[in-house]
C-alpha positions as a LaTeX table, in Angstrom:
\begin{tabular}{lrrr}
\hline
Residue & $x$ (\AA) & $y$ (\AA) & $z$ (\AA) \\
\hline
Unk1 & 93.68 & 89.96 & 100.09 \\
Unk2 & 92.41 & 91.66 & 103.05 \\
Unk3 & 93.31 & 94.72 & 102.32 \\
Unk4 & 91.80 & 94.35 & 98.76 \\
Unk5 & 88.72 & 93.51 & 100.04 \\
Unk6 & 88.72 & 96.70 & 102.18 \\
Unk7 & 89.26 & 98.79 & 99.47 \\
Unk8 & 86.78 & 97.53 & 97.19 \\
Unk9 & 84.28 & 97.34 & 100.31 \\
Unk10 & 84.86 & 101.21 & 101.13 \\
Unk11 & 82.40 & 103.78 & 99.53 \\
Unk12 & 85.26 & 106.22 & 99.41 \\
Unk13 & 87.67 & 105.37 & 96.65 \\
Unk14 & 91.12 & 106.70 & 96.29 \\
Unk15 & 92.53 & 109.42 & 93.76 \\
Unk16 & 94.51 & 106.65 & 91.91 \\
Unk17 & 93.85 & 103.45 & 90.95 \\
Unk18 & 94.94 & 100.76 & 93.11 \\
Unk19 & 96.02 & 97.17 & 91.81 \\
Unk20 & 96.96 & 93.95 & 93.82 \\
Unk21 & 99.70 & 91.90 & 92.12 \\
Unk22 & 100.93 & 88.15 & 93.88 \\
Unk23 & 104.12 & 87.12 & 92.58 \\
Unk24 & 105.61 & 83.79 & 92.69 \\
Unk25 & 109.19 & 82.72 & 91.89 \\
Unk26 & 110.88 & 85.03 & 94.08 \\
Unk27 & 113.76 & 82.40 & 95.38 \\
Unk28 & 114.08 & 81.18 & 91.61 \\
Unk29 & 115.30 & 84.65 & 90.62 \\
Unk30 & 112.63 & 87.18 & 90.70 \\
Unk31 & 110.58 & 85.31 & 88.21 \\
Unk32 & 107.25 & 86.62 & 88.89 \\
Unk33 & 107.61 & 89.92 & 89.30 \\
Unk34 & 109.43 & 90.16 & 86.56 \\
Unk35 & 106.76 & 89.00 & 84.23 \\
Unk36 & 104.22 & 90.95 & 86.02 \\
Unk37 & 106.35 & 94.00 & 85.79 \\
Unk38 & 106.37 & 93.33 & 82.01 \\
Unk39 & 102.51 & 91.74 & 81.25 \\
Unk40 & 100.21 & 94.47 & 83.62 \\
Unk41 & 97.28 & 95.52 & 82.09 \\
Unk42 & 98.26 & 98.95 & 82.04 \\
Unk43 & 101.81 & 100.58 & 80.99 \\
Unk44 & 104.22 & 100.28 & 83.72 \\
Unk45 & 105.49 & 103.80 & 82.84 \\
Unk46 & 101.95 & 104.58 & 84.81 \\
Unk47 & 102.88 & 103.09 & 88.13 \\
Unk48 & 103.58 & 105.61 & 90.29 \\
Unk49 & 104.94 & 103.56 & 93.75 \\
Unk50 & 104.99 & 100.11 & 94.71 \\
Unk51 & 104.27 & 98.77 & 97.98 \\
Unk52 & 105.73 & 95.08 & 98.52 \\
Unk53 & 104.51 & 93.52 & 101.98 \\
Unk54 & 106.04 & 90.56 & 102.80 \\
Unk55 & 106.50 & 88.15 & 105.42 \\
Unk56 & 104.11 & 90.24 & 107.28 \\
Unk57 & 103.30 & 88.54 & 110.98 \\
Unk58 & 106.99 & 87.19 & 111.96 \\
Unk59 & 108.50 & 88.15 & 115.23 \\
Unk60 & 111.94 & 89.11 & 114.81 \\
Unk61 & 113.80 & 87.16 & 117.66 \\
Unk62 & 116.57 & 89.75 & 117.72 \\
Unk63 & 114.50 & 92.33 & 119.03 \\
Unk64 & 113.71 & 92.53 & 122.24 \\
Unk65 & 110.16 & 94.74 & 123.51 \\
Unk66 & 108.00 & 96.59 & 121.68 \\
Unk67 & 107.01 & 94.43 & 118.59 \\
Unk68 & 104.98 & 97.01 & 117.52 \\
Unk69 & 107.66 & 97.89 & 114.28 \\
Unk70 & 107.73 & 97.36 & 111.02 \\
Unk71 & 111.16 & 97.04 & 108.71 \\
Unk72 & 111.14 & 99.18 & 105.87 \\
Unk73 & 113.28 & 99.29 & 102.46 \\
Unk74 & 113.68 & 101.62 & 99.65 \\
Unk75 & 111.17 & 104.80 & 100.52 \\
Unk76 & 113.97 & 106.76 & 100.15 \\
Unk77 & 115.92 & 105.45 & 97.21 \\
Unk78 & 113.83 & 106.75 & 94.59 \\
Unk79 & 111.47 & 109.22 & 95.83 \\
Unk80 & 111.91 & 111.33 & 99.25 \\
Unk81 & 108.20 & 112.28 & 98.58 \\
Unk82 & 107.27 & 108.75 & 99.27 \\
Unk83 & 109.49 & 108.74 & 101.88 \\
Unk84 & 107.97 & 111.44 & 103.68 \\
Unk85 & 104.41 & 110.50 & 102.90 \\
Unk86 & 105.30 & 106.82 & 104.54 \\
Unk87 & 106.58 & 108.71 & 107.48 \\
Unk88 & 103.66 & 111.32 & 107.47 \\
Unk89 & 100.72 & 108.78 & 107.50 \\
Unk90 & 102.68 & 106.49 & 110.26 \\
Unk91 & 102.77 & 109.62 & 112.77 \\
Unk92 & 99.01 & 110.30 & 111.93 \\
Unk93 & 97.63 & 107.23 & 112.16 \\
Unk94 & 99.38 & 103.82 & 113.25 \\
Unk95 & 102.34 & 104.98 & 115.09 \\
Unk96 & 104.52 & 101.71 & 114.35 \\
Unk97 & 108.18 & 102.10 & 114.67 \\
Unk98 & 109.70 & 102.22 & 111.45 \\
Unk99 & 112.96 & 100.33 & 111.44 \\
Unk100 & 115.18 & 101.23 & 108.64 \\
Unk101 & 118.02 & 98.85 & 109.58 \\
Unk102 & 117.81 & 96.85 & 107.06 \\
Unk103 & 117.58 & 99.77 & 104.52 \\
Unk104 & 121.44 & 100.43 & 104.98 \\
Unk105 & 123.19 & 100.19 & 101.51 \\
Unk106 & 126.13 & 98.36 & 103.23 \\
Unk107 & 123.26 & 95.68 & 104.86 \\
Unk108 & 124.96 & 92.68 & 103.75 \\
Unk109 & 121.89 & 90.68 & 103.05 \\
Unk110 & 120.90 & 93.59 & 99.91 \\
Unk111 & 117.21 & 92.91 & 100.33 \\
Unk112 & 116.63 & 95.95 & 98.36 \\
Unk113 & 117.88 & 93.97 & 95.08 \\
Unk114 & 116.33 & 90.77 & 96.50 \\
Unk115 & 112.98 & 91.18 & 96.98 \\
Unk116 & 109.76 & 91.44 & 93.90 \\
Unk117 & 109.70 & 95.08 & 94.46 \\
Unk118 & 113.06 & 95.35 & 92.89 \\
Unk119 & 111.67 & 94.60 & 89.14 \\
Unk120 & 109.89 & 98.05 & 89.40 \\
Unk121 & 112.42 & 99.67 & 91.46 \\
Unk122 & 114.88 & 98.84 & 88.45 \\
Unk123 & 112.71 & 100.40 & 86.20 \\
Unk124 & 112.69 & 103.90 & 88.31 \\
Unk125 & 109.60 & 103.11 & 90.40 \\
Unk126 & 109.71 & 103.64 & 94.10 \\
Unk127 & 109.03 & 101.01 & 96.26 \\
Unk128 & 109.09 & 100.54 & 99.96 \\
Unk129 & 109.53 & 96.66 & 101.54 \\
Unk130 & 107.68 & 96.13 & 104.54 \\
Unk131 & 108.59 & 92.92 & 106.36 \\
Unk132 & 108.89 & 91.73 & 110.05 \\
Unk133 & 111.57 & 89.63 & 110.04 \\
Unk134 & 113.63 & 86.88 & 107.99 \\
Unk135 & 113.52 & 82.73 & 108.01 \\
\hline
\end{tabular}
């Protein structure tokens, strides 16, 4: 919600429209994003990326150092334009490491196909997942 409120706070407003979606249901099978992927107020033929941030905040007790990183899934399935523009703005600007471990398509836990982002992703959207770490 944060970052909502900074964007609607800012007198500079971006190129594109901007919407904030909160699913629920993911553990029950994706059940919220798939009805918001299906009932937005707008066609979802107009979406043009998706950005799912989830469990945002965890420490990942497998890594060891820096904790200044960020997992990230999918910005290069769909689109490599998104994936360079994710990597772009990082060097500019917040200089996190961008760990795409997870992003492997052998990764055995498939977070790509588990995750709320996938509902758009299936429907040729690109998406990147941003998370710190699991349960």
């Amino acid at each position: 919600l944060e970052i909502a409120h900074a964007f609607a706070r800012n007198p500079v407003k971006p190129r594109r429209s901007v919407a904030f979606i909160a699913h629920a249901a993911e553990e029950k099978g994706l059940l919220g994003s798939d009805f918001a992927s299906k009932n937005l107020p707008f066609e979802l033929k107009d979406v043009q990326a998706l950005l799912n941030i989830d469990m945002i905040g965890r420490i990942d007790p497998k890594r060891e150092g820096d904790r200044n990183y960020i997992y990230l899934i999918g910005s290069d399935k769909l689109s490599t334009e998104l994936h360079e523009l994710s990597e772009e703005i990082n060097a500019k600007y917040t200089r996190i490491e961008l760990d795409y471990s997870y992003n492997d398509e052998n990764d055995p836990n498939r977070f790509y196909y588990r995750s709320d982002h996938y509902n758009f992703a299936k429907n040729n959207i690109p998406i990147i997942f941003y998370f710190n770490s699991t349960h």
